[in-house]
C-alpha positions in Angstrom: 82.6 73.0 93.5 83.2 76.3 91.6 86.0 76.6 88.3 88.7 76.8 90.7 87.7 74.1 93.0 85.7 73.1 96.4 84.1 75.7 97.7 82.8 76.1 100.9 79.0 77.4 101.7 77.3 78.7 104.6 73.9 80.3 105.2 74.2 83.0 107.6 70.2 83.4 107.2 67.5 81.3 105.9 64.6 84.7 105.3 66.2 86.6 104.0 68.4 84.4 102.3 71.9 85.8 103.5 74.8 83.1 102.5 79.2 83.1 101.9 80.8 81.1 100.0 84.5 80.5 101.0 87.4 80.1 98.1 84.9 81.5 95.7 87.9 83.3 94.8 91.7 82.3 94.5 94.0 83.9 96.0 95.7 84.9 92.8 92.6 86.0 91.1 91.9 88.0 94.5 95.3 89.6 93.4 94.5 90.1 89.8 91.4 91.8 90.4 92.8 94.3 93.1 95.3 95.2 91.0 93.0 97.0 89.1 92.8 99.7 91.7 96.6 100.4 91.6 97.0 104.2 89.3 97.4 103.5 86.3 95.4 100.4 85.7 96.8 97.3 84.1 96.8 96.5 80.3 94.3 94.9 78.6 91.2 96.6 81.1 88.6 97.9 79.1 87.5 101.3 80.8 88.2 101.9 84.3 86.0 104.8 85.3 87.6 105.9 88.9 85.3 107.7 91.2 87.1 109.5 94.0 85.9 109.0 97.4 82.5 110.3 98.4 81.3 111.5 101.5 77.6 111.3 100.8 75.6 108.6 99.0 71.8 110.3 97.1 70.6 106.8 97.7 68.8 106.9 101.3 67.2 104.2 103.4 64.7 104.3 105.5 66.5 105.5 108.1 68.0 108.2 105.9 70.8 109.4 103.9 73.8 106.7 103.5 77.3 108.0 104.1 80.1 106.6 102.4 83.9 107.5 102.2 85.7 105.1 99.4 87.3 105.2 96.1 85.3 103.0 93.5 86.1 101.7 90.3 83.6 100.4 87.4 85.0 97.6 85.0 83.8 96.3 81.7 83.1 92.9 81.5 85.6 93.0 78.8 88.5 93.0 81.0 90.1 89.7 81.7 90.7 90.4 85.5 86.9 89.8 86.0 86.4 87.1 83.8 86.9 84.5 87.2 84.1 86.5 88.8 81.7 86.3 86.2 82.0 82.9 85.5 81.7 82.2 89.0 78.8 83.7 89.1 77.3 81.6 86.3 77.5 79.0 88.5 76.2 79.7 91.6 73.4 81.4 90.1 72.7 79.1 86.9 69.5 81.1 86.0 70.8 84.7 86.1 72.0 86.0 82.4 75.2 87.8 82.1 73.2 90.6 80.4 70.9 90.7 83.7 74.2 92.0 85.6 75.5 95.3 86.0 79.2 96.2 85.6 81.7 95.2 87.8 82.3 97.4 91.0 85.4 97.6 92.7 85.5 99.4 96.2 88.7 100.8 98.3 88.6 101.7 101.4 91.6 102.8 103.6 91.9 103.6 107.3 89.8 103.6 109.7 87.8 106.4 108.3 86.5 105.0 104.9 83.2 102.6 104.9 79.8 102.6 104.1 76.9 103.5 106.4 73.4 102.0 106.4 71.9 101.4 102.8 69.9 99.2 100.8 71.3 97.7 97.1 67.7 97.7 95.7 66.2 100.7 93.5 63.4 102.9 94.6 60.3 102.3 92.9 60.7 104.9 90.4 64.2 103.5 89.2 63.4 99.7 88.9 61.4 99.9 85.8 62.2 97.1 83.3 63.4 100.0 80.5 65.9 100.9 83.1 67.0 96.8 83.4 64.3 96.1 86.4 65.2 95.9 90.0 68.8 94.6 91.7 67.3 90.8 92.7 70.7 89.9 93.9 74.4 91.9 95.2 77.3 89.5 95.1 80.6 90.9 96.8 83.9 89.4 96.8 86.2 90.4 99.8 90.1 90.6 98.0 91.2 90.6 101.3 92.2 90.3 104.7 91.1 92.9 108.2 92.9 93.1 110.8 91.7 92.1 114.3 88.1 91.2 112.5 87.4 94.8 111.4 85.8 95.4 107.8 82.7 93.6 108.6 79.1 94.0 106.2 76.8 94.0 108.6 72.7 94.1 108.3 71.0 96.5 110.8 67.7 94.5 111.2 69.3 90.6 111.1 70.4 88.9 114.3 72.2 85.9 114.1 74.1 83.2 116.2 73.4 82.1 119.7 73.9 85.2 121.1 71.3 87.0 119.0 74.2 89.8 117.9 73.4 91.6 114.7 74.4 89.2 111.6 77.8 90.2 109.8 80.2 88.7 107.4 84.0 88.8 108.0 86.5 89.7 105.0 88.1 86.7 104.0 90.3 86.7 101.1 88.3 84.9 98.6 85.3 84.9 100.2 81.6 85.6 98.8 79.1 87.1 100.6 75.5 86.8 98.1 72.4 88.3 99.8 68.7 89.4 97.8 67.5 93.0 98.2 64.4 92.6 96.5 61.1 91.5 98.4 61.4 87.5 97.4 58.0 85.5 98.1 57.0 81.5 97.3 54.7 81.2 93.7 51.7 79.9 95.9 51.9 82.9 98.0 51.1 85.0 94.7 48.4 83.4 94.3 46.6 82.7 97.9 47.2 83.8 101.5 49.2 81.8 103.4 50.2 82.3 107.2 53.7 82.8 108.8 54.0 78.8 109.2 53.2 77.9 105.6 56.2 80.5 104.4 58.6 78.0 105.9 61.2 76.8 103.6 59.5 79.0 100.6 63.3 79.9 99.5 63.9 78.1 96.1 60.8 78.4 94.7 60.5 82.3 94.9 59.4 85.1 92.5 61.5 88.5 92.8 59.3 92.0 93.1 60.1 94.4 90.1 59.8 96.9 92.3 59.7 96.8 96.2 63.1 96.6 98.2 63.3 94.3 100.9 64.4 96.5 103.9 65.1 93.9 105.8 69.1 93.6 103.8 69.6 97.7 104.8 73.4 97.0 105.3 76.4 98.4 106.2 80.4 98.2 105.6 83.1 98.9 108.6 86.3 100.5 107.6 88.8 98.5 107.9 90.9 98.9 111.3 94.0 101.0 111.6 95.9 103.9 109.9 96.8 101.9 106.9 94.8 99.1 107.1 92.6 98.4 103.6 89.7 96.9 102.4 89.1 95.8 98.9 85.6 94.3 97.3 84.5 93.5 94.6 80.8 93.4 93.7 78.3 93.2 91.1 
């Protein structure tokens, strides 16, 4: 159970650790937050810096340059709007620091023109050094709401999931959590010895996080949401 309640968690993969969380959010902090993204922004925000949408993303994968098309907003942990999500986040991750996170992002897409093509959330080499903060270990995102006829999915180009071996993706859900690891995660004994495939089994929970190497295998990727007017609003840290 979360500050608001029972929550609800699933692990859509075990390596990497891929996992929602239904009614992280409630419905009216869902609606608190997104307000945020309505022109002007509410009282009592502490600086909203609005990014207009972007057709190109400098951060590239190894399959290339990510495209994205989306209007994103940064928000100070000051604002009250956010508060839910970072005490949330307190508690499903007890032993990250609030200092360890980055500022609030809120993304807008509209139509079925805006998403986010195939990218990873961890820094290159050259950008996770510990002056700079050290490397993303972690990306929460909280879908504010609803796609119609499934669309809007984050999907990961190299996971399979399911019986059917399709490739793993999270549905928006209002409320809903998605938390994944982009950071090359490995068990304390395997630090310190080689260990085969079979004795990495079950190694999640007692892991170390690279300070520098990404783990490609959470390159990712967000659908637009379907129709003429249909949106899509995250937030994620």
């Amino acid at each position: 159970a979360l500050h608001n309640g029972p929550c609800k968690a699933q692990w859509l993969h075990v390596d990497p650790p891929v996992l929602t969380v239904d009614n992280f959010f409630t419905e009216q902090e869902c609606d608190d937050i997104r307000r945020i993204t309505i022109s002007p922004p509410p009282a009592g925000v502490v600086r909203v810096i609005k990014l207009k949408s972007r057709l190109s993303e400098s951060k590239s994968n190894n399959q290339g340059t990510a495209v994205r098309l989306s209007t994103t907003l940064y928000v100070r942990y000051g604002a009250p709007q956010v508060a839910p999500l970072l005490r949330s986040l307190m508690q499903l991750l007890p032993d990250i620091q609030l200092e360890q996170t980055e500022e609030v992002q809120l993304v807008r897409y509209m139509g079925d023109g805006q998403g986010f093509g195939w990218h990873e959330d961890a820094l290159s080499e050259q950008e996770a050094t510990m002056d700079a903060g050290g490397q993303r270990i972690a990306t929460l995102l909280v879908y504010l709401d609803d796609c119609q006829d499934g669309s809007g999915r984050t999907l990961f180009r190299d996971l399979r999931g399911g019986k059917d071996g399709k490739r793993l993706g999270a549905s928006p859900k209002k409320g809903r959590a998605l938390l994944f690891f982009p950071a090359i995660t490995a068990s304390i004994e395997e630090d310190n010895e080689s260990t085969t495939d079979e004795d990495n089994n079950g190694a999640f929970g007692n892991v170390y996080f690279d300070n520098t190497r990404a783990d490609h295998r959470t390159t990712h990727a967000g659908e637009p949401p379907m129709g003429q007017n249909g949106q899509k609003h995250i937030a994620q840290l």
